[in-house]
MIVEXTI-930731 format. One line per 5 residues: number of its first residue (from 1); their letters; for each residue x, y, z negated of N, C-alpha, C. Coordinates in steps of 0.001 Angstrom, whole numbers. Atoms other than C-alpha are relative to their C-alpha. Example, Ala and Ser with C-alpha at 12.3 -4.5 7.8 and 13.67 -1.06 7.14 Angstrom:
BEGIN
1> as> 890,-1190,0,12300,-4500,-7800,900,1200,0 ~ -820,-1190,60,13670,-1060,-7140,-770,1090,-730 $
//
This chain:
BEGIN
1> xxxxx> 167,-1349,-509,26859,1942,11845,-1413,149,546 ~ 1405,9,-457,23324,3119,12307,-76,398,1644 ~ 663,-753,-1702,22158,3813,16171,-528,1665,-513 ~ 176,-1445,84,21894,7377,16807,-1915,328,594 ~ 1128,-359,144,18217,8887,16797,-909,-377,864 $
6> xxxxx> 329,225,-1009,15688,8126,19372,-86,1299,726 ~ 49,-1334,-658,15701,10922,21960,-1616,1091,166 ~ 1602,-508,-133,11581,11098,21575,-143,1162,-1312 ~ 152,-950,873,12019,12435,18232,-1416,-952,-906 ~ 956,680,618,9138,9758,16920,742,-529,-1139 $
11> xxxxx> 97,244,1348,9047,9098,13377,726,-1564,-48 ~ -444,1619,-443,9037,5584,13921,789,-720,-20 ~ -1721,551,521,12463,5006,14600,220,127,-476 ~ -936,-276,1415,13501,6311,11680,-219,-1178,-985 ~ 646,1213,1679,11334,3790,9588,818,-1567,535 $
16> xxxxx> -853,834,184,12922,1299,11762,1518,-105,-88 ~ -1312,-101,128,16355,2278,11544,223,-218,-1391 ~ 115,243,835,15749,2108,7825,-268,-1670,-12 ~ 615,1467,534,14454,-1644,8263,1250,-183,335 ~ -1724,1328,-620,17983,-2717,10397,498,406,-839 $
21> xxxxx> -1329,-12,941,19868,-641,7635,-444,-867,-1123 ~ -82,892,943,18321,-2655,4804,263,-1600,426 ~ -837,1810,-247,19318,-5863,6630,1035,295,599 ~ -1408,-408,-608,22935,-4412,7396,108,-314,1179 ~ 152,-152,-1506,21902,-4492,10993,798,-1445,441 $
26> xxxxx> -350,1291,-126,22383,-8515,10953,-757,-732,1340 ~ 1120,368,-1228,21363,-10375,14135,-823,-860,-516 ~ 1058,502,406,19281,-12693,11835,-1167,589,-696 ~ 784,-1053,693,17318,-9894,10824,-1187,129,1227 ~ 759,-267,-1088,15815,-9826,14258,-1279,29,283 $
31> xxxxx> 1213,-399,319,12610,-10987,13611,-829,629,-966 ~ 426,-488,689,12299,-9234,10788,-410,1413,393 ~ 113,-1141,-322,12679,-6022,12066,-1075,-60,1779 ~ 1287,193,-550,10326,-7031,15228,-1335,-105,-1007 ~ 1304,-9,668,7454,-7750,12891,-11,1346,-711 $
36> xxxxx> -205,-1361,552,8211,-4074,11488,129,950,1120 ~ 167,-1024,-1206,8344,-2332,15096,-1053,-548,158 ~ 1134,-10,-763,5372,-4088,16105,-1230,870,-1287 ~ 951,-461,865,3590,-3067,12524,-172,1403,391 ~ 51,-1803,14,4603,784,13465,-282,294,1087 $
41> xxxxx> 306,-963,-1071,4029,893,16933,-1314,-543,844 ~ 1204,894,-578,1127,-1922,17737,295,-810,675 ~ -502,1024,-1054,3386,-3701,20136,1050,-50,304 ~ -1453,-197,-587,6557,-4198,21466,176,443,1287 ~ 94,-444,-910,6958,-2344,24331,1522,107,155 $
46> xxxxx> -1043,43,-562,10184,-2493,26464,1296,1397,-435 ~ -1288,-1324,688,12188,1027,24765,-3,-942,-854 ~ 161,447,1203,11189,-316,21632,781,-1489,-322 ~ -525,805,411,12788,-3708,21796,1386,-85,347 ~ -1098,-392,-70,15673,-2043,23428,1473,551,-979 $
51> xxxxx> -448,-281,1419,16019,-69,20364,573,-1228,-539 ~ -480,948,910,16264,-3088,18542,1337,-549,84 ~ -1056,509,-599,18415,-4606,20760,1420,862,-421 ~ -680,-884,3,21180,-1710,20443,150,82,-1377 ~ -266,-256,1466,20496,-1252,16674,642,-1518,-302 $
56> xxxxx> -479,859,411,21268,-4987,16174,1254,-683,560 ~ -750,349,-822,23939,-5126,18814,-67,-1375,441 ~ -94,1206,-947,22374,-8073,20681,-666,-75,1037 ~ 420,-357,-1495,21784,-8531,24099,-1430,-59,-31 ~ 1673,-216,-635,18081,-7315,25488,-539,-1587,228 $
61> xxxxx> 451,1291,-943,17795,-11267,26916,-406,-369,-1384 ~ 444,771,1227,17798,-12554,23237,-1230,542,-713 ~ 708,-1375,937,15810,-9452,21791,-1562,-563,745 ~ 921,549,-1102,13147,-10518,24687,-420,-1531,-102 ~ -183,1322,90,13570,-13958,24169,-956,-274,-1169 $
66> xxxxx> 857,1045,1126,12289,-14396,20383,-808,940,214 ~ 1207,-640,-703,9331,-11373,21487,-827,-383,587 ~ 1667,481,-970,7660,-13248,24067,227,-1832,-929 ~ 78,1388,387,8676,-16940,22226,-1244,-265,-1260 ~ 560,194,1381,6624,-16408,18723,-1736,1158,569 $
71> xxxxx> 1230,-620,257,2901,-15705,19334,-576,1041,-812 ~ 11,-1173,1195,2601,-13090,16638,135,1279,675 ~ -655,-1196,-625,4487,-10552,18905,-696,504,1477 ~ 1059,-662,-866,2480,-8820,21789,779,1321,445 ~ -1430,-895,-371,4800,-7045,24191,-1317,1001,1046 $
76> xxxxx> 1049,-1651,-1136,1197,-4784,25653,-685,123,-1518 ~ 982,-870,845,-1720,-3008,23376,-876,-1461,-145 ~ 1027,756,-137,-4106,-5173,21873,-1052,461,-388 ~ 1687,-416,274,-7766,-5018,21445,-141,343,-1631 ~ 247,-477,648,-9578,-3702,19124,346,-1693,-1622 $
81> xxxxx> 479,1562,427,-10209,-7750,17688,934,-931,456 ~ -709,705,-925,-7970,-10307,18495,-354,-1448,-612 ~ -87,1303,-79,-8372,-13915,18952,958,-718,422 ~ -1224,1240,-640,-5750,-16934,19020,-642,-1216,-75 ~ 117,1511,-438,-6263,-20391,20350,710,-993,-391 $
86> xxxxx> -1008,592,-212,-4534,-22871,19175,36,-956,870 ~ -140,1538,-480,-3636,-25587,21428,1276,-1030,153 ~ -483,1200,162,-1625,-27656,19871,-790,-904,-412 ~ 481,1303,-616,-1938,-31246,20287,-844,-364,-964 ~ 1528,774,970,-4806,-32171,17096,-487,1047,-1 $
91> xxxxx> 769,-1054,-494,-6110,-28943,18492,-380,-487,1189 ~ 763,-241,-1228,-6787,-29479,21999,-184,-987,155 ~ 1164,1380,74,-7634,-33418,20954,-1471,481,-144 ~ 1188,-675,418,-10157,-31759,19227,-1217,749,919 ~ 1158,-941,-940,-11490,-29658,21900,410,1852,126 $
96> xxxxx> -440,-1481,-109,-9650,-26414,21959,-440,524,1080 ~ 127,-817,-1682,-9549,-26216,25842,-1761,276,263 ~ 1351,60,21,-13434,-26521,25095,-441,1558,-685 ~ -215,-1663,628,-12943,-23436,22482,-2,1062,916 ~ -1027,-1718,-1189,-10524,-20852,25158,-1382,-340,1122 $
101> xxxxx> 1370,-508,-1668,-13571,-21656,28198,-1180,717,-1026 ~ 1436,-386,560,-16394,-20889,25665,318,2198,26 ~ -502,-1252,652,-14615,-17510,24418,950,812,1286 ~ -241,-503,-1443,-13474,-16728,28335,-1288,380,207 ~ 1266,-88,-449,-16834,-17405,29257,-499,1313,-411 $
106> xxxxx> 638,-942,986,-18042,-15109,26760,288,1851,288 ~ -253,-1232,-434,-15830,-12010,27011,434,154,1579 ~ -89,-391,-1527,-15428,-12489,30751,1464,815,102 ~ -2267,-131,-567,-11223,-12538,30704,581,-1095,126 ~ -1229,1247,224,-8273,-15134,30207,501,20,-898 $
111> xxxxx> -1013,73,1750,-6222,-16055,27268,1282,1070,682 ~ -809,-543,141,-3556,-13434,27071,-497,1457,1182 ~ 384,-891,-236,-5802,-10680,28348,-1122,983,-842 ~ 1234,-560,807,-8105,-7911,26740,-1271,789,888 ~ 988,117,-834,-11063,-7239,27856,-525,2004,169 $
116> xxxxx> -228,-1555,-505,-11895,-3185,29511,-176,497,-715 ~ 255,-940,832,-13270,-1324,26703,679,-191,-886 ~ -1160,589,493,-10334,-2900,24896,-419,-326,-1497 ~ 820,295,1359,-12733,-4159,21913,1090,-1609,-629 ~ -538,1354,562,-10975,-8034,22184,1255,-345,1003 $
121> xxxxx> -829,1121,-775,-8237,-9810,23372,420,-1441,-659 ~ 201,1406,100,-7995,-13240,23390,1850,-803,737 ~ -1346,430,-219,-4532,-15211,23498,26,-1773,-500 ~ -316,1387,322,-3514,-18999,22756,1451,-52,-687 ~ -1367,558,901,-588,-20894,20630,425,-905,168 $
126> xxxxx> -444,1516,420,1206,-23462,20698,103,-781,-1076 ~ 93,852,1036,777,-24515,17360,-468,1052,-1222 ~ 23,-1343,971,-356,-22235,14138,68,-698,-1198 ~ -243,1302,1228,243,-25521,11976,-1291,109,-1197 ~ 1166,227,312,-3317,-25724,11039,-554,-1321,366 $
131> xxxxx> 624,1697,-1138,-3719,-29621,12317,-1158,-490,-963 ~ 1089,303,951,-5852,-30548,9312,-1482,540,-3 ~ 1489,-1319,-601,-8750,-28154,10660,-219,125,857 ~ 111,-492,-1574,-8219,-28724,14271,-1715,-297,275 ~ -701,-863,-911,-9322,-27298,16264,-281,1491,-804 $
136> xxxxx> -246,-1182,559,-8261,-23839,14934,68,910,898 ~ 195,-1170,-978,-8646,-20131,16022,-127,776,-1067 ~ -120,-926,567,-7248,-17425,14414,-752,1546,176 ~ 580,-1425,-448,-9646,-14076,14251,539,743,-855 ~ -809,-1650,708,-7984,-10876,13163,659,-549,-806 $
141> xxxxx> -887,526,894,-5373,-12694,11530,-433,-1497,-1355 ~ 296,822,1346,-7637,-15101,9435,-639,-1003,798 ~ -269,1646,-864,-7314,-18916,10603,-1295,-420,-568 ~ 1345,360,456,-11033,-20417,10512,-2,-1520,1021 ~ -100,1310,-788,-10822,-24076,11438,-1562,-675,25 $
146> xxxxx> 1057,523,-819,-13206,-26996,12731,-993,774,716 ~ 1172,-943,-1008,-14680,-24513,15359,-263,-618,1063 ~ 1134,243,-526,-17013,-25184,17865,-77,812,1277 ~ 395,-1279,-785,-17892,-23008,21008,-729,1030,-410 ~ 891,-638,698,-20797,-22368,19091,253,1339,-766 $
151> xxxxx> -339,-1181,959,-19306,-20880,16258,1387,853,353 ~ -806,-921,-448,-16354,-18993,18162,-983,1191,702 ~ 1072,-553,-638,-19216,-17878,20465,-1141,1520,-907 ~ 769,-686,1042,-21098,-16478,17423,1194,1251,-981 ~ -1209,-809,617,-17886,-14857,15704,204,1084,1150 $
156> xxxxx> -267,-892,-1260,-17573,-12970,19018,-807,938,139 ~ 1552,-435,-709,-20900,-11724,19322,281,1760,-673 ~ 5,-1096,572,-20252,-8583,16990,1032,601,754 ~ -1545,-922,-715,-16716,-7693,18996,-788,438,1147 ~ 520,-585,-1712,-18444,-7209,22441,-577,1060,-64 $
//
């Protein structure tokens, strides 16, 4: 049974009410249809995973649960640019934690903040299963391994 409309009247829901009905509103559908609210709305924001919650009939705790668990998902607005860290462990052998200070330093924030004119935000991972390239750092979605401060530093320089 589909969930009844959102009360905003945004488009949006509709496209995802269409995603839970093509996965017969299955609770293993869950992240599927997260990676399809965050594509339509930029983020997961607390209605929005409510929705989900309600369309997939499973509790808010779980809905919340794989949202903030899987790095991918971004429950505020992100920057214009985004950077990930990895630091898992033949990452931050490597020198990751050497990476996240260079690229703090730089845009003058923290991992899992964006910076005021909301050009970058900068986040970390626990793993992006890139070990063969550590230390890795995903920019705008495209994983660029054996980095450097240097060359994170330099990749940055155009976002600021």
């Amino acid at each position: 049974m589909a969930p009844a409309s959102h009360p905003s009247g945004d488009k949006r829901f509709k496209i995802l009410d269409v995603t839970m009905k093509r996965h017969l509103y299955q609770h293993d559908a869950l992240i599927e249809v997260l990676h399809k609210a965050q594509e339509l709305f930029g983020f997961l924001e607390l209605d929005v995973l409510l929705y989900v919650a309600r369309g997939l009939k499973l509790p808010p705790s779980r809905v919340y649960g794989v949202a903030t668990f899987y790095h991918l998902f971004s429950l505020k607005p992100q920057g214009e640019h985004t950077c990930v860290v990895c630091m898992g462990t033949a990452c931050f052998v490597k020198g990751a934690d050497r990476l996240l200070a260079a690229i703090e330093q730089q845009a003058g924030i923290k991992a899992g903040q964006t910076t005021p004119n909301g050009k970058l935000s900068v986040m970390t991972a626990r793993c992006i299963g890139a070990c063969g390239i550590a230390p890795a750092v995903v920019f705008d979605g495209v994983t660029a391994g054996q980095q450097t401060p240097e060359t994170v530093q330099q990749q940055l320089k155009g976002w600021l």
